[in-house]
N, C-alpha and C positions, 0 to 999 in steps of 0.2 A: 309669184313672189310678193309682190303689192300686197294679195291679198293675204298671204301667210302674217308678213310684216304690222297687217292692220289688225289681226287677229294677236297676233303676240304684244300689241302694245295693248290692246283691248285688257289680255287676260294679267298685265301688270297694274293695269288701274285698280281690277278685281284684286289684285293682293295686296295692294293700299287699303282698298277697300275693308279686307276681311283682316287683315293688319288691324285698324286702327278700331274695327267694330269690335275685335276680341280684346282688348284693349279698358274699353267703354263699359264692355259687359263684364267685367273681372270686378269695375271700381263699382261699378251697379249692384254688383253681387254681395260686395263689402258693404257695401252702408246700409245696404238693407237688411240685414239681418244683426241681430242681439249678439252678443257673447254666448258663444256656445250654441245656437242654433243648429249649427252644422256640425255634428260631431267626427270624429277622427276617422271610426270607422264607416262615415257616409262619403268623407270628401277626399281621402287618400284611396288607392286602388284603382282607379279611372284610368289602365291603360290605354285603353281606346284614346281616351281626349289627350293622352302623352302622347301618340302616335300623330294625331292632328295636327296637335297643338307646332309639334315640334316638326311635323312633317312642310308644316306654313311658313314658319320662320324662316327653315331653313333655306325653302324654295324662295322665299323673299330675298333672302344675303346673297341666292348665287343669282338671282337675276339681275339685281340692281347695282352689283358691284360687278361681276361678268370676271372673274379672277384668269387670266393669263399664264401667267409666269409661275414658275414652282413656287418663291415665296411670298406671292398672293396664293397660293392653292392653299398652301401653309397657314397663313393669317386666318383663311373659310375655314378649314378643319378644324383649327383651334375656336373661332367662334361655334363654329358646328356643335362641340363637342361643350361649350358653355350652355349652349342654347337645351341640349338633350339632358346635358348634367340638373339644369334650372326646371326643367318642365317633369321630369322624373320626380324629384325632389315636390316639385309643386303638385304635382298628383296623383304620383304613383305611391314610391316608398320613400318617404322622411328621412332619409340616414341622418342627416343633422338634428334630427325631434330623438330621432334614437340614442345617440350619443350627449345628446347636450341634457336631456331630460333626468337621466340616474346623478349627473353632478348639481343640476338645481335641488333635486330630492321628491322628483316628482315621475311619473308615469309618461309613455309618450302618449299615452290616449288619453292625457290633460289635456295636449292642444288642438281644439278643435281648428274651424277655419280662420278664425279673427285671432288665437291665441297664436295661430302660425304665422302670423307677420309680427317678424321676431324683434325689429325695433320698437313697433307697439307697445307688444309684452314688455321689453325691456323699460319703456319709459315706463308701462303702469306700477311695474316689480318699482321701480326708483321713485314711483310717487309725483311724476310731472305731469301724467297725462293719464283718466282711464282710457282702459284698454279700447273702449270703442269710440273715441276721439283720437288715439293715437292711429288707430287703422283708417279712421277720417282722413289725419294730415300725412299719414304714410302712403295711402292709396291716390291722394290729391298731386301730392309731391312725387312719386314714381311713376303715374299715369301722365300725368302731364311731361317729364323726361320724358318716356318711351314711345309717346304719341309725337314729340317733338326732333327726336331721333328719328323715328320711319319715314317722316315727311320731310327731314331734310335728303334723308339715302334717295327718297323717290324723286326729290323736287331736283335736287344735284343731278341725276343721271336725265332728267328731261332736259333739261339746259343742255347739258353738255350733248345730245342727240340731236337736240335742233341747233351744234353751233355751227355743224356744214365744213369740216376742215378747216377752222379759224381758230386761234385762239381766245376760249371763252372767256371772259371779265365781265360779263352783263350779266343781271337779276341775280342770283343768291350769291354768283362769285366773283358780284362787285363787294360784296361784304366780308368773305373769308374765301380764299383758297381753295381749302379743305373741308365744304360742306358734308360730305358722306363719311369722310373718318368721323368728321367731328359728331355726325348722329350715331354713327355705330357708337362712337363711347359714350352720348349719352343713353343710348339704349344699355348699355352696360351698367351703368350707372343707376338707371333709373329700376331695373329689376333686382340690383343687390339692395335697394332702399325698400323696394317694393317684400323680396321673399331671399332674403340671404340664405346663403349656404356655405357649408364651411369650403367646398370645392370650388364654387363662385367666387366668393373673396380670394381665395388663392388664382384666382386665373386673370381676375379682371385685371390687375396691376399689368401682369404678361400681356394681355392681349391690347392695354391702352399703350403701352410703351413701344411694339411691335406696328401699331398703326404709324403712331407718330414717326418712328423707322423711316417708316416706309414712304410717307409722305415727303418727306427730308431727299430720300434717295429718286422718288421720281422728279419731284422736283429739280434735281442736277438734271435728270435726262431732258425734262421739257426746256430748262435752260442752254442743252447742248443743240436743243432741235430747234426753240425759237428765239436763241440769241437776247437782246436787248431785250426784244420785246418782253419775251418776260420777265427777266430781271427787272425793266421799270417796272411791270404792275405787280410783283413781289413785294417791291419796295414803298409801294401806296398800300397797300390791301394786306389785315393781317391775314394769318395761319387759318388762325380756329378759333379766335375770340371776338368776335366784331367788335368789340370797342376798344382794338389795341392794336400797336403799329406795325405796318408793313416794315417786313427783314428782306436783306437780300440776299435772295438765291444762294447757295453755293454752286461753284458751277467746278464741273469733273478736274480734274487734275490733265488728263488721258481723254482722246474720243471714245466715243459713247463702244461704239463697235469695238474697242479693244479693252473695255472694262467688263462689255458682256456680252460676248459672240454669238452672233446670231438677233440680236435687238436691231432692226432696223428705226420703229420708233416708239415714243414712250408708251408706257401703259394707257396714259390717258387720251390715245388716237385711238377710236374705236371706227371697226368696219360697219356699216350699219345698212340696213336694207335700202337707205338713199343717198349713201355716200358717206365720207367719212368725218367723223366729229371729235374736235379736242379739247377736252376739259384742264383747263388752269391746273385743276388741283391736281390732274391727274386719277381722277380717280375713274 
């Protein structure tokens, strides 16, 4: 078991790893090339790399959040289903190049790779920014969210692994609570800046509001399971913004076990191959 345990944390560094390399290689890929170098039909069709691509992410969300309860399974599926939406889009078939093209009055085989980062486009069409300055600060600004989002979800779930059955408040979740919501949304964030789509904008709203939910709700359970204790460090420590103040807790109405039968403790107790660990945020 040791050794499975050492092999399984081994192969989440490797998805850090390959997380944040495909990342680097995306904004590598943009700057180096012209406008139009890559055209429509060399860079769209890539299902293999949609299968990859999406097959990574995915395996990333369910490790490093480890979903529980129906609606944590709820909250993955719905990211799931952004994540395959977004990488489709990104390099399979275009539906938003499809539809959004005949109303500008143009062809979807206008936008090549750099035309497809559609704020970009938008600032050059408006005259703020050419297009390959605008894919400059748009790949700057997205890369940097989504590489800052992964390494919170990683860094939040190591903490909270090594906090040993205690309640964790040290290294990131002396700063916010909610480190792993708070990078799921800026990974959310950071990809509709990066390559919008019109299914993406419509989900990202649902699935930030659904985090925050959720956070709210285990928060009452970690407060029905550690009492004071966390309510103090609620009340020093914020949510999700580090430079803003600690709220307290709500705490249940009802015991925990008669709001959700069968919950003995919060989500954020996990079993772990060395015993078990509880994350503040719950996550």
């Amino acid at each position: 078991m040791e050794r499975i345990g050492a092999l399984w944390r081994i192969l989440r560094w490797v998805l850090v790893f390959l997380v944040l390399d495909w990342g680097f290689w995306l904004f590598l890929n943009a700057v180096r090339h012209v406008p139009g170098s890559v055209p429509f039909e060399l860079w769209y069709g890539d299902w293999q790399l949609v299968l990859v691509i999406s097959g990574l992410f995915t395996f990333f969300l369910l490790t490093f959040t480890l979903p529980r309860r129906r609606v944590e399974w709820g909250n993955a599926g719905l990211y799931t289903a952004f994540l395959i939406s977004l990488f489709t889009e990104m390099f399979g078939l275009p539906l938003t190049l499809y539809l959004l093209a005949p109303v500008l009055g143009l062809r979807p085989q206008d936008f090549g790779f750099q035309e497809s980062h559609l704020w970009a486009f938008l600032l050059d069409r408006l005259g703020v920014l050419p297009l390959r300055q605008g894919v400059y600060l748009v790949m700057l600004v997205s890369t940097g969210l989504v590489v800052t989002g992964a390494t919170l979800v990683a860094i939040g779930w190591i903490t909270v692994y090594r906090g040993r059955a205690t309640l964790v408040t040290d290294g990131i979740y002396g700063f916010i609570r909610h480190p792993q919501y708070l990078g799921l949304i800026l990974v959310i964030l950071g990809f509709n800046i990066q390559w919008p789509t019109l299914l993406t904008l419509l989900m990202a709203p649902v699935l930030i509001v659904m985090y925050v939910r959720l956070a709210w709700e285990e928060e009452e359970e970690l407060a029905t399971f550690f009492g004071e204790a966390f309510l103090d460090y609620a009340a020093q420590t914020p949510a999700f913004i580090p430079w803003g103040r600690g709220q307290a807790a709500r705490t249940p109405a009802e015991p925990l076990s008669e709001r959700t039968p069968g919950v003995l403790k919060p989500s954020g107790v996990e079993d772990t191959d060395e015993g078990t660990a509880v994350g503040s945020g719950a996550e």
